[in-house]
C-alpha positions as a printed Julia matrix, in Angstrom:
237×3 Matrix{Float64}:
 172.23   17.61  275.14
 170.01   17.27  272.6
 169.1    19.72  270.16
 166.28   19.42  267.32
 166.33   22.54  264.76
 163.63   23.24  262.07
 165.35   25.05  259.35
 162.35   27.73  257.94
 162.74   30.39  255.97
 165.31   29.74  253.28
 162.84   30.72  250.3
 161.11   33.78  252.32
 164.62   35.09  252.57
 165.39   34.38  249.29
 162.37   36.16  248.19
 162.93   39.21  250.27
 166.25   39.98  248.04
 164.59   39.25  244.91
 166.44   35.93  244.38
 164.98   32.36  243.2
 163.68   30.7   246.09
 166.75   27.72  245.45
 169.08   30.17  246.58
 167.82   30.39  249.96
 167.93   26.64  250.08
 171.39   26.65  248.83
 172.62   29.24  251.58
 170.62   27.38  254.08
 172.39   24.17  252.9
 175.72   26.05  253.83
 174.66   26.93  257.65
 174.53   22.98  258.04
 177.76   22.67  257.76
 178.23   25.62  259.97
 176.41   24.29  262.85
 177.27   20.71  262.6
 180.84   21.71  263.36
 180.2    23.85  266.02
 178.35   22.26  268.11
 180.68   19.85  269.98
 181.9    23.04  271.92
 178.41   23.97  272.5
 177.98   21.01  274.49
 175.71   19.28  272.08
 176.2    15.82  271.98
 172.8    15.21  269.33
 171.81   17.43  266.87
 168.53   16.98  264.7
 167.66   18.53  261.37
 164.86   18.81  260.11
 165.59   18.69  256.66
 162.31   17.59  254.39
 159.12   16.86  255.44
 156.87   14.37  254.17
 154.56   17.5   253.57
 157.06   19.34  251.3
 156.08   17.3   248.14
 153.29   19.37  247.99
 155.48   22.22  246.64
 156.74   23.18  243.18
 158.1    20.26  240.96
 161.19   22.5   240.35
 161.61   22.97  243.86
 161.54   19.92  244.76
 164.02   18.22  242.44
 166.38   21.47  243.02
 165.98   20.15  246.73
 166.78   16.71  246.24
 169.51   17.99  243.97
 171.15   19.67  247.11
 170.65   16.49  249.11
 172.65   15.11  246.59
 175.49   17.49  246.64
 175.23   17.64  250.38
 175.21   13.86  250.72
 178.28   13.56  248.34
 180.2    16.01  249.11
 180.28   15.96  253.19
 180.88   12.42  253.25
 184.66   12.51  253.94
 184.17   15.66  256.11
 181.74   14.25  258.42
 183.61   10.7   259.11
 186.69   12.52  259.61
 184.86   14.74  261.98
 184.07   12.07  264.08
 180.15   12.31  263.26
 177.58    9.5   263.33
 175.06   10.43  260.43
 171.44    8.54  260.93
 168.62    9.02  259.04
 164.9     9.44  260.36
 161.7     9.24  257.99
 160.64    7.35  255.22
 162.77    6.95  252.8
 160.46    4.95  250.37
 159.68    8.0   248.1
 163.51    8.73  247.45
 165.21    8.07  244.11
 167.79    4.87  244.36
 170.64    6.94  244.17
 169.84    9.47  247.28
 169.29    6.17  248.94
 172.87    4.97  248.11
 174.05    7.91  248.96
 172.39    7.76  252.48
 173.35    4.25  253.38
 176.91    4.57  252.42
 176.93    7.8   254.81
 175.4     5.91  257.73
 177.71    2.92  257.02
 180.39    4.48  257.1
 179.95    6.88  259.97
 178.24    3.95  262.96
 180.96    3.4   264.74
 182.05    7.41  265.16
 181.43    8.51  268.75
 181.45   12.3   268.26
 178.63   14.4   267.3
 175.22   12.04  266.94
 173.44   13.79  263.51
 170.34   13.36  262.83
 168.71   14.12  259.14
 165.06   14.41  259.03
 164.15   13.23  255.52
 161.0    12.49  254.03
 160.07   12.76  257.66
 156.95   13.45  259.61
 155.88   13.04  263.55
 152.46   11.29  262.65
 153.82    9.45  259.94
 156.75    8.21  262.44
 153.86    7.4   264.96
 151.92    5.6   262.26
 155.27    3.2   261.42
 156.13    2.47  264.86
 152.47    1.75  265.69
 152.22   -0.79  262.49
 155.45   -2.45  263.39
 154.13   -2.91  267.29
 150.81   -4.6   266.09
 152.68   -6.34  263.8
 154.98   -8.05  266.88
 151.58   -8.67  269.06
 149.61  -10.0   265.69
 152.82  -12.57  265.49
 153.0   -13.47  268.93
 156.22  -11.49  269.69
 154.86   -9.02  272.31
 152.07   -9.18  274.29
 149.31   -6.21  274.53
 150.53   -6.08  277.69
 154.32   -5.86  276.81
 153.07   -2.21  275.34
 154.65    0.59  277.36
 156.15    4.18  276.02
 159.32    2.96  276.77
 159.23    0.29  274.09
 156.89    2.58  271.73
 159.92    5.22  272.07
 162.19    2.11  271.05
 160.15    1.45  267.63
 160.31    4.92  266.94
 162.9     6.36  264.58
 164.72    7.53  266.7
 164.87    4.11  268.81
 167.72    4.37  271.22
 168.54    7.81  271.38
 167.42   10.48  273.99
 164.15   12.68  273.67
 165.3    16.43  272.23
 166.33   19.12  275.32
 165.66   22.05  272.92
 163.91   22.44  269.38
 164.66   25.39  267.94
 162.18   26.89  265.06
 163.87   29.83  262.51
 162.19   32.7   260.68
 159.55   33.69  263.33
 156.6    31.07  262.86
 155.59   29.54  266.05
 154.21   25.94  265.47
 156.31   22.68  265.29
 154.99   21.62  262.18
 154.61   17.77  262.64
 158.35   17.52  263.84
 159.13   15.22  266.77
 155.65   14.95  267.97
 155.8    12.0   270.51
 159.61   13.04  271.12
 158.83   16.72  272.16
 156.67   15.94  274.83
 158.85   17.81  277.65
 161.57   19.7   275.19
 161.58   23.14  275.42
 161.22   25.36  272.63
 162.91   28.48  271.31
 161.01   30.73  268.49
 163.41   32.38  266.27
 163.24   35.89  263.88
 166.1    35.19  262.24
 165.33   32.94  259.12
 167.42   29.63  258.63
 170.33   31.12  256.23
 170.38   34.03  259.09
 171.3    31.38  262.01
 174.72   32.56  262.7
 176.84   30.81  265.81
 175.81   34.02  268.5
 172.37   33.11  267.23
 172.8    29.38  268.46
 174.83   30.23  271.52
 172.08   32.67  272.85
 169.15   30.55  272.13
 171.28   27.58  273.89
 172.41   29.85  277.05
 168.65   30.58  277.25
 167.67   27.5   277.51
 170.38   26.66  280.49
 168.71   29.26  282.11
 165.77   27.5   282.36
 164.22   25.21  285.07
 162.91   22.4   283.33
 160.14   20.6   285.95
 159.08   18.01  283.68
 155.17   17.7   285.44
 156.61   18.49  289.01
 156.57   21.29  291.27
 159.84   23.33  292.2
 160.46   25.11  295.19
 160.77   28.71  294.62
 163.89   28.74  296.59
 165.51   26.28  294.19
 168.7    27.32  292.95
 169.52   26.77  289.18
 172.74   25.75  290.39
 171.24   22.69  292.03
């Protein structure tokens, strides 16, 4: 199973109790850790954060560098945790805009953690769905304009492959915290046929009943993809 979550609401929360909006980031930095670990006895298998969009530049200066000082810190400091948890860390976006030493960071976390075979993680950074659709459609017409493909060689099959997230399966379940109810340019071509749970609770609110409920809904769902089920279908079958 895959599972996609957009973290929202860490600075609303923050803001509710009077706090600097960093402090919601920080205790929404803590869930991660939280949730990563869980979920190989949730029965998910890949599990994709949405972490920093390429949209989020937009806000304060000092929010931003406080947020690529967590990065940092999270990047550092979960390192050990995560190989020795078994987890394969990749990376989707573009990481272009980040300073050289987030990008060492990054690499040396992916590196290290390819060959793991536990928990697949995802981290969303500097990422956008049309800005992922943009790259994969640039390094397509780059393959016909050098005689590597073929217009005709163009199916979504191999679009899906030149996507970030080449390889991997499409996301069961995106999950969106803190009550909006939009996807916010996350997993656009990806989400096509995932279902999607709309949370209250804000981000540093997601506790593990949270996750379990909004996961045991989901089971309870008959997903048709375009097709027609018999009412008489059993969930069972």
């Amino acid at each position: 199973m895959h599972v996609g979550i957009i973290m929202d609401g860490n600075g609303r929360w923050a803001t509710r109790r009077g706090l600097a909006r960093l402090i919601g980031h920080k205790r929404g930095a803590s869930q991660v850790k939280k949730v990563v670990k869980c979920c190989p006895d949730l029965g998910v298998k890949t599990l994709t954060l949405y972490a920093f969009s390429t949209e989020n530049w937009k806000r304060a200066a000092h929010e931003v560098e406080g947020l690529m000082k967590l990065f940092r810190g999270y990047l550092a400091n979960n390192l050990v945790e995560l190989h020795g948890e078994n987890v394969r860390v990749r990376f989707i976006g573009d990481p272009s805009p980040l300073s050289p030493d987030i990008l060492i960071l990054m690499e040396k976390l992916r590196s290290l953690t390819e060959n793991n075979t536990g928990l697949n993680l995802n981290i969303a950074l500097n990422y956008g769905g049309r800005d992922e659709v943009v790259r994969a459609v640039k390094a397509v017409a780059n393959k016909v304009k050098t005689d590597e493909l073929s217009v005709d060689d163009i199916t979504e099959e191999l679009f899906s492959a030149h996507l970030d997230t080449g390889g991997q399966n499409d996301p069961d379940l995106i999950i969106r915290t803190a009550g909006e109810m939009r996807i916010s340019n996350f997993m656009i071509w990806q989400s096509a046929y995932s279902e999607f749970a709309f949370l209250q609770e804000s981000w540093p609110e997601f506790s593990l009943a949270v996750f379990d409920k909004a996961l045991q809904n989901y089971h309870a769902r008959t997903r048709q993809f375009g097709a027609v089920v018999p009412k008489n279908t059993e969930l069972a079958e």
